[in-house]
C-alpha positions in Angstrom: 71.0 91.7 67.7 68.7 88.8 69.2 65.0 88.4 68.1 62.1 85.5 69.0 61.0 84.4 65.8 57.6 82.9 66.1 57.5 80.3 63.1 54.2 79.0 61.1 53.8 75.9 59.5 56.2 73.8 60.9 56.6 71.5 64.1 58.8 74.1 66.0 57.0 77.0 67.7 59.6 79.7 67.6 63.1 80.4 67.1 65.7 82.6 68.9 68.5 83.9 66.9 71.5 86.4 67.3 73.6 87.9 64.8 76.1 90.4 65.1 78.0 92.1 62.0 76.5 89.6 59.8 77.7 86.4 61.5 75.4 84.2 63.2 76.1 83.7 67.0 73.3 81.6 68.4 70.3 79.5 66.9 67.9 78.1 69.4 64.9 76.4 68.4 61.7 75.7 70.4 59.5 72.4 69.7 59.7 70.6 66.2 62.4 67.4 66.0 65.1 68.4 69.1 68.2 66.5 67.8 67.8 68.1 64.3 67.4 71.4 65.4 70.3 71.4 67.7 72.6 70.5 64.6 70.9 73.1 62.4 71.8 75.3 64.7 75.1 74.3 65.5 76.1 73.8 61.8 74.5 77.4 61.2 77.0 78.9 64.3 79.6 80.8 62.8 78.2 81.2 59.2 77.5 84.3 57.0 73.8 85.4 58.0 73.7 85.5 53.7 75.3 82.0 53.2 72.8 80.3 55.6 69.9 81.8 53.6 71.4 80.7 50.5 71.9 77.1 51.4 68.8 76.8 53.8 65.8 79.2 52.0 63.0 77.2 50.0 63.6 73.7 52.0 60.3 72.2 52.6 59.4 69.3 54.9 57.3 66.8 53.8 54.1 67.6 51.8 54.5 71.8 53.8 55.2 74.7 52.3 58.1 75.2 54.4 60.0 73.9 57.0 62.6 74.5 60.0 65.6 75.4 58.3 63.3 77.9 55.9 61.4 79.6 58.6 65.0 80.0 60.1 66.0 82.0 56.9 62.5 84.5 57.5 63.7 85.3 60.7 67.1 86.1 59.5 65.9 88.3 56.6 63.7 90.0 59.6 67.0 90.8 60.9 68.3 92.4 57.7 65.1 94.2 57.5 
């Protein structure tokens, strides 16, 4: 399954990701710090869709509520949804 997450709060605008039988496949993220985001998502390639959210959920950037890595966790709980 692939979706478009659109993500608030942080410097990336959205986030494409695709899981199949529970494994993520592909993370691609859109805006926010490029460099970072492409090792997030290469670290993430591979992994458990539950292990990523339980190393990457509640990470905040800065003085936000939230950042990359946690908006990457609400759209994989979409997915479980």
């Amino acid at each position: 399954m692939k979706i478009n997450y659109t993500t608030q709060g942080t410097c990336s605008k959205s986030i494409e990701v695709e899981v199949e039988n529970g494994i993520v496949k592909n993370v691609c993220f859109t805006g926010g710090c490029n460099g970072n985001l492409q090792g997030i998502g290469a670290l993430v390639k591979g992994m458990k869709v539950d292990e990523v959210i339980t190393r990457l959920e509640g990470i905040r950037c800065g003085s936000k509520l939230t950042s990359c890595p946690d908006q990457l966790c609400k759209a994989l709980h979409s997915l479980k949804a």
